[in-house]
Each structure stands twice: as structure tokens, then as C-alpha cells.
C-alpha positions in Angstrom: -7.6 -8.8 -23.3 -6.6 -8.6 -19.7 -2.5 -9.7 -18.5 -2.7 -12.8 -16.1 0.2 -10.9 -14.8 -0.2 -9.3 -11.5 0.6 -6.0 -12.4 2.8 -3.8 -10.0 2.7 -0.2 -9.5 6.1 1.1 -9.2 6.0 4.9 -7.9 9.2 6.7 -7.6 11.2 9.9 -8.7 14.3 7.9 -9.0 13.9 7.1 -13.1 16.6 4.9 -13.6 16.1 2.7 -10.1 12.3 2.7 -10.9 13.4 1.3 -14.6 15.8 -1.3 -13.2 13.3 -2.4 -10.3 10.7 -2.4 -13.5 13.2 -4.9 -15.3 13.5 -7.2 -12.7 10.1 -7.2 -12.2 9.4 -8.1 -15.2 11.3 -11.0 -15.1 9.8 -12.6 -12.0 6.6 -12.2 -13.9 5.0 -9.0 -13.3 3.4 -7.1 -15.8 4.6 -3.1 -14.2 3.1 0.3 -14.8 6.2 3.3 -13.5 5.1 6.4 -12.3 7.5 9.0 -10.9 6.2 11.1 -8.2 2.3 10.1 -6.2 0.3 12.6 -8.2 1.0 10.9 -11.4 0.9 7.9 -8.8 -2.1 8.1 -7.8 -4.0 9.2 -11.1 -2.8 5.7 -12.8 -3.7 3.9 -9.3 -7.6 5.6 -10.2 -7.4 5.1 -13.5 -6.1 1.2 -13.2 -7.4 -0.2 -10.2 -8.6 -3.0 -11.9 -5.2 -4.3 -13.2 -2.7 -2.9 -10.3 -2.6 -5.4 -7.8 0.3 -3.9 -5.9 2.3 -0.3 -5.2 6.0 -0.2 -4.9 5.9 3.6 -3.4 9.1 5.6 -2.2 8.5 8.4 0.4 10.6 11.3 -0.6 9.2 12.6 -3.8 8.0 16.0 -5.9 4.3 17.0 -5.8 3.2 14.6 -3.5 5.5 12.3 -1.5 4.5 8.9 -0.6 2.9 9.9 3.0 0.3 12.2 1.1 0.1 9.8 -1.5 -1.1 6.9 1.0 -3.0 9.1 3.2 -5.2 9.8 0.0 -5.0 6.2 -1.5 -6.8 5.5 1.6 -9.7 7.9 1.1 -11.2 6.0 -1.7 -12.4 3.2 -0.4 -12.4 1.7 -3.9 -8.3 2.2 -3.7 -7.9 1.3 0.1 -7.3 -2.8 -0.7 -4.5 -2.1 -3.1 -1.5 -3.6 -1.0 1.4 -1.1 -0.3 4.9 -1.5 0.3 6.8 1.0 0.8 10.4 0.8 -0.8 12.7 3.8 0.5 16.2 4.8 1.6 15.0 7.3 4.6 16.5 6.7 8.0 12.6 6.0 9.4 11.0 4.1 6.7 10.2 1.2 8.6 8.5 3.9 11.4 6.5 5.4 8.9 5.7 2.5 6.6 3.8 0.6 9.9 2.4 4.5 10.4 0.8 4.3 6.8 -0.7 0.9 7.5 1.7 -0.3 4.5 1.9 -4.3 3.7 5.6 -4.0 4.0 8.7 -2.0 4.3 11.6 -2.7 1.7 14.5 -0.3 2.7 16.8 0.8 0.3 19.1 -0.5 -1.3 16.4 -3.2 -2.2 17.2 -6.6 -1.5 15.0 -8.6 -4.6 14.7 -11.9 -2.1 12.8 -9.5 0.9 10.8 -7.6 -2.1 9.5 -10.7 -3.6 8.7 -12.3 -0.3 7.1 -8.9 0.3 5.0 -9.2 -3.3 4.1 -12.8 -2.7 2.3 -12.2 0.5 0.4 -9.1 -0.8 -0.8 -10.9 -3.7 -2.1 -13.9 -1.6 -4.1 -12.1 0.6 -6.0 -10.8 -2.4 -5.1 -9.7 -5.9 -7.4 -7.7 -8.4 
């Protein structure tokens, strides 16, 4: 039986944020799959596109960062609607985030109150 949870892809090599940001997802009311670098990213995006609603990506990761990760999310056309916002600490991740074509930049530290505004408006113009 499918969640009526949006669920949220959370991609990042940070374990212990990306299980805290998980947690708190969870509690707004998001059903959340963790991966920890965009290969592994990208494979459960593939393999659950019909559950994931959004990505929560970081851009400085192993095996393939979050630049190679969206440049390839957007080669599948059957991927390409799956809203990203890009959640990282790097000094130009708002540059690159509007470079990507991502929903929304979240800089790190996160603030919950811009993520969730972020989530909110990703998820209206379209969820799975």
C-alpha cells in the first residue's frame, strides 16, 4: 500500500545531518528515503520515482557530487519533474543551485522555516 506521505529524498554524505534532517522531516509529515552520496542518489531516485516527490541534495559529495548528480537527473526525462533543492554549506550554492535549474537553495546551516517553505512550494506545483 502506498504512504499518503510525500516522500523526500534526502542525498548527502554528511550521515548524522542527513539523519537529523530525516527526523525532522519526519515529523512535519514526510515519509524520507537517505542516501549518502548521488550514485546511490540517483539509483533510489530511478528506482522510486513513483514515491519521491522531492530531493534534498548537497553538492560536495564522493562518487558523484550533486552537480553530476542533477546534470544526470535531468537526462531522463522520466526523472526531470522531480523538484530539487539544493541544501549545501559551499560559499556559491545559491550560484550554482539557479545554474542546475534547482526549485530552491537552502544554505547551510539549514534553517527548517526556509526548508519547509521551500518543500511546500515544490510539492504544490506537482507531487507524484
Amino acid at each position: 500500500m502506498e504512504s499518503a506521505q510525500p516522500t523526500v529524498l534526502v542525498i548527502d554524505d554528511d550521515r548524522d545531518g542527513c539523519a537529523l534532517l530525516a527526523e525532522w522531516l519526519q515529523t512535519r509529515g514526510y515519509a524520507v528515503i537517505e542516501a549518502w552520496d548521488g550514485l546511490d542518489g540517483l539509483e533510489l531516485l530511478h528506482l522510486k520515482r513513483r514515491r519521491i516527490a522531492a530531493v534534498i541534495l548537497d553538492l560536495e559529495m564522493p562518487n558523484i557530487d550533486g552537480v553530476s548528480f542533477r546534470q544526470q537527473q535531468l537526462h531522463y526525462p522520466a526523472l526531470r519533474g522531480v523538484p530539487v533543492i539544493v541544501s549545501s554549506g559551499h560559499a556559491r550554492a545559491e550560484e550554482i543551485g539557479r545554474g542546475l535549474n534547482a526549485f530552491a537553495v537552502v544554505p547551510k546551516p539549514i534553517s527548517h522555516a526556509l526548508l519547509e517553505d521551500a518543500l511546500t512550494r515544490a510539492l504544490a506545483q506537482g507531487a507524484p
